[in-house]
C-alpha positions in Angstrom: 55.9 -22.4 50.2 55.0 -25.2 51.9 54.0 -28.5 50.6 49.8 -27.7 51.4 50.5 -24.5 49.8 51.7 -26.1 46.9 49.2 -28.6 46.8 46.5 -26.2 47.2 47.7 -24.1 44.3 48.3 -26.8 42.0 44.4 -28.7 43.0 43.2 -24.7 42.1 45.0 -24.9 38.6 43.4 -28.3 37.9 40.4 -27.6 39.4 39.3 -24.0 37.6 39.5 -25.9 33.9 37.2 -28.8 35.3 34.6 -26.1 36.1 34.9 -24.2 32.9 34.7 -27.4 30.7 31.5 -28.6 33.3 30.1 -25.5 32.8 30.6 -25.1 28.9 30.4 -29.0 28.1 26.3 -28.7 28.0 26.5 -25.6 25.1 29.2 -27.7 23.2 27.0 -30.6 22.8 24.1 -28.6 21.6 26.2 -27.0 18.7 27.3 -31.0 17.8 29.0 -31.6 15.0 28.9 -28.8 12.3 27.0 -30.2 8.8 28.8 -28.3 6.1 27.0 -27.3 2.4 29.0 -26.7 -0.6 27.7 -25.8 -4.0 31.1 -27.3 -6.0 34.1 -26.5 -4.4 32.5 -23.8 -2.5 31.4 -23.7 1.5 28.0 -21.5 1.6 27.3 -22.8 5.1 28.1 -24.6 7.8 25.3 -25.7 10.5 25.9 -26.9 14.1 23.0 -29.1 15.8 21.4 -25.7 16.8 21.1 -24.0 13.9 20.5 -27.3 11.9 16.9 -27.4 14.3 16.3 -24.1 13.6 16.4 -23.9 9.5 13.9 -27.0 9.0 11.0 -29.1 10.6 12.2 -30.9 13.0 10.1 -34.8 12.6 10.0 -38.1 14.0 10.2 -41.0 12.2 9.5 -44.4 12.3 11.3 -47.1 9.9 9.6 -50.2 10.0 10.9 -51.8 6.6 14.3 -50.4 5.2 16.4 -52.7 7.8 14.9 -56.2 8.5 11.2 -57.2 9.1 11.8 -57.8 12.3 13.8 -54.6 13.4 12.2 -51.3 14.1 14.2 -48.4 14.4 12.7 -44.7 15.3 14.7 -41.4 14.6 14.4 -37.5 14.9 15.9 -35.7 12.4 15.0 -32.4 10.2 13.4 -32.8 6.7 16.0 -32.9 4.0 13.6 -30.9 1.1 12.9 -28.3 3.1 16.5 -27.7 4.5 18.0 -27.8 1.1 15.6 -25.4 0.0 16.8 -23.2 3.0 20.5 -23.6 2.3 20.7 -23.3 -1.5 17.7 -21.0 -2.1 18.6 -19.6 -5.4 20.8 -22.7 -6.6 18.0 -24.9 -7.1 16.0 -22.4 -9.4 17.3 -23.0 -12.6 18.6 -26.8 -13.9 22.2 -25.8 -13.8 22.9 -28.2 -10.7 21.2 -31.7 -10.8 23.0 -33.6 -8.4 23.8 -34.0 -5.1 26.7 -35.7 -3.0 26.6 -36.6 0.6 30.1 -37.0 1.9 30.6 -38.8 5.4 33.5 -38.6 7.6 35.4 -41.7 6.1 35.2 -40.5 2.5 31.9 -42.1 1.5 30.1 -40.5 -0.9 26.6 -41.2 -2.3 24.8 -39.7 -5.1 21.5 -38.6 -5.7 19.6 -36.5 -8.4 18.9 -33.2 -7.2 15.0 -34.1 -7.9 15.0 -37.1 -5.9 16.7 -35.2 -2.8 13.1 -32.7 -3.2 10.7 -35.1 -3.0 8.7 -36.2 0.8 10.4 -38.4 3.1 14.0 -37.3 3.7 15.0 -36.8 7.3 18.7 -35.8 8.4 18.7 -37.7 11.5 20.4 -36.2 14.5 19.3 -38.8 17.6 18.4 -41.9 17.5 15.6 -42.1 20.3 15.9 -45.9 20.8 19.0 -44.8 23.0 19.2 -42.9 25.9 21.3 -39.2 25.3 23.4 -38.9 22.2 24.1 -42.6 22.1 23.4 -44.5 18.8 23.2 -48.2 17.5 25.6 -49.4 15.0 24.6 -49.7 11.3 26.2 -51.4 8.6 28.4 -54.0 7.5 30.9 -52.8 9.4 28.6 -51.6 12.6 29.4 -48.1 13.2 28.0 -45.3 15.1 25.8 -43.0 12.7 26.7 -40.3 14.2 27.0 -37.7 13.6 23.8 -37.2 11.1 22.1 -40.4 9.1 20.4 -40.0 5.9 17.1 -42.0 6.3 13.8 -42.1 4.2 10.7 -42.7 5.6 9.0 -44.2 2.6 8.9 -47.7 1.8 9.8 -47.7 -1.2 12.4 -45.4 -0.9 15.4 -47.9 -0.6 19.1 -47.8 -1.4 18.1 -50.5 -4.7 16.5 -47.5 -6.6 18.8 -45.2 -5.9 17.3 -43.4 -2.5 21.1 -43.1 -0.6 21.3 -43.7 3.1 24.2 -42.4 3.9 25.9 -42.2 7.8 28.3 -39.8 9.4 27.3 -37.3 7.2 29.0 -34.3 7.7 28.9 -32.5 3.9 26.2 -32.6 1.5 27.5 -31.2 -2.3 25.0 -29.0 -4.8 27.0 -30.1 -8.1 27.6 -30.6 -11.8 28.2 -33.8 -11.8 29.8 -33.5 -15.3 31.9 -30.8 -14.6 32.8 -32.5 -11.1 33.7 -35.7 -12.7 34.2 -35.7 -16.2 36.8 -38.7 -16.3 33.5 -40.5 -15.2 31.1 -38.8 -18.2 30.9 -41.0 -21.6 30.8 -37.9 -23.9 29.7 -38.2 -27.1 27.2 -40.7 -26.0 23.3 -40.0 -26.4 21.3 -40.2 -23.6 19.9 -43.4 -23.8 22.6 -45.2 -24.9 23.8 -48.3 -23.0 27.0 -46.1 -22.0 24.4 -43.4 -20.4 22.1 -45.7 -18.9 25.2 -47.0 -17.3 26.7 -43.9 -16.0 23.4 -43.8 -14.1 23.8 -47.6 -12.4 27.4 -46.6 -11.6 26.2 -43.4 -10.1 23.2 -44.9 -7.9 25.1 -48.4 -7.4 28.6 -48.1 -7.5 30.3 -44.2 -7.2 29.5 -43.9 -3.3 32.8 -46.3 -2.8 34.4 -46.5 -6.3 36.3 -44.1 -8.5 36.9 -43.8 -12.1 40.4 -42.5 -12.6 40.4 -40.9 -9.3 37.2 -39.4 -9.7 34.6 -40.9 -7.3 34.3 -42.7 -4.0 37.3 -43.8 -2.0 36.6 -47.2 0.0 37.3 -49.6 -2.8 40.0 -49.9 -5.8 39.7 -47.4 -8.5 38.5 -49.3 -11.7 40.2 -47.2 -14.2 43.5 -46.4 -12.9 46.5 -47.2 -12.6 44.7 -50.2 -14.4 41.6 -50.9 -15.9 39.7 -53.3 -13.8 39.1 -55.3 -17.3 42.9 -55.7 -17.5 43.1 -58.3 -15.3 39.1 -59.9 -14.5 37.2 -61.2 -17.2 33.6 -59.7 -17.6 32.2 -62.9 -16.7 34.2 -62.7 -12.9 33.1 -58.8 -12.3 29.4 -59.2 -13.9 29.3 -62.5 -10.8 31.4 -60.5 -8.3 28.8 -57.7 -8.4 26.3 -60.3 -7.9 27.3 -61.7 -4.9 30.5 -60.9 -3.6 31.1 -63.3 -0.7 30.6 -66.2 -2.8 33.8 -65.5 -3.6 36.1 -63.6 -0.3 34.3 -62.3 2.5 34.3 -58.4 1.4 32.9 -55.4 2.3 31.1 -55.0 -0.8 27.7 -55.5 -0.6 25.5 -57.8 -3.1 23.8 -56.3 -5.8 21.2 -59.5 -6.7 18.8 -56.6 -7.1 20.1 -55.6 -10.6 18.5 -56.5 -13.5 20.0 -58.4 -16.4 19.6 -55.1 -18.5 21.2 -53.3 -15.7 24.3 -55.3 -15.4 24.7 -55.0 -19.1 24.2 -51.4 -19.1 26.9 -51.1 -16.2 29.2 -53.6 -18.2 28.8 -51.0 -21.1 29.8 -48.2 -19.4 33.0 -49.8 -17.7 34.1 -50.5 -20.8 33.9 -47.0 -22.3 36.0 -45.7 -19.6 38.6 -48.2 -20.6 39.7 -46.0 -23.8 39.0 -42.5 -23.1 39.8 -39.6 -25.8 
């Protein structure tokens, strides 16, 4: 073979992939990213961009308060209540799961009562329409892309500080137990308004979407029970401040919690400290 039969042979090898990718490229992107449901450990779906338009009303939102007064940001998503009700129709009958988990492709997780997830005003992003095609603007502390679904809540009062989660990358959302889940994490043989229960509560809303109790929880920051307990080696007077404002100390991706109430923090303190001899 010559060297333009060659050439032509290897430019038709190259060029037959190119026009299978061009023309299946379009059919991938509307699939997207699959958004995977789990009641516990178990998958019960698994919804790419197509179906995910299909199974609840799709809406367009406008957020006007939840980032800074003088930032405007406009999403369309499909409502969260109506979607979970789609996906986990005879799960949410009874009260034998309460919680939810949202899981995001770096191993955040953020927590929500099963209740709160219900009510109006939950959208599961999928484009942000102030960018042009499936482009997104960086959120954050640490500016990245949402993609490839973003928890947002159209109410104004429903903000991360009372326990609404906002969750980005989402790719898993978790029906659960939370006690039989995490039970390292549980105070048992507390009553339910203790200062131990009330804390559990603060840890879940405020502090288990990055930390873990003994393994059990969030994985961005330390674990504060194990191998040490974080009251091992800070005083309560350093983590009660650190919580407060942690870049008065380092410059940390923890984000300040000025929000909580005195009550709160004492509540939290509470509960840290029951996990720090556990039966």
């Amino acid at each position: 073979m010559g060297s333009n039969g060659f050439k032509m042979d290897t430019m038709k090898k190259i060029t037959a992939p190119l026009i299978l990718l061009l023309i299946f490229l379009p059919f991938a992107r509307s699939l997207g990213t699959p958004l995977s449901f789990f009641v516990g450990d178990r998958r019960v779906k698994s919804l790419s961009l197509k179906e995910l338009k299909k199974a609840a009303p799709i809406k367009d939102v406008r957020l006007e308060y939840h980032f800074s007064k003088s930032r405007v940001k406009n999403y369309r998503g499909v409502e969260l209540a109506p979607l979970l009700r789609r996906v986990f129709p005879r799960y949410l009958k009874g009260d034998e799961y309460s919680e939810i988990i949202y899981e995001a492709t770096d191993g955040y997780s953020s927590f929500s009562t099963l209740s709160m997830a219900l009510t109006k005003g939950g959208l599961i992003a999928f484009k942000d329409l102030d960018r042009k095609g499936d482009n997104w603007e960086p959120t954050g502390r640490e500016m990245a892309s949402p993609a490839p679904y973003f928890l947002v809540w159209a109410g104004k009062d429903q903000t991360s500080t009372v326990g609404y989660p906002w969750p980005y990358a989402l790719v898993k959302i978790r029906l659960v137990r939370f006690k039989d889940r995490y039970p390292k994490l549980f105070p048992t043989g507390k009553p339910p308004n203790s200062p131990e229960r009330r804390g559990l509560r603060v840890f879940k809303e405020q502090c288990f979407r990055c930390h873990a109790i003994d393994r059990e929880g969030g994985k961005i920051g330390p674990d504060l029970a194990a191998p040490r307990h974080i009251l091992d080696y800070r005083t309560e007077t350093f983590i009660r401040q650190f919580i407060k404002n942690p870049e008065s100390f380092r410059y940390s991706k923890m984000p300040s919690h000025a929000h909580l109430s005195g009550k709160e923090m004492d509540d939290l303190m509470a509960y840290l400290k029951s996990r720090r001899v556990r039966p």
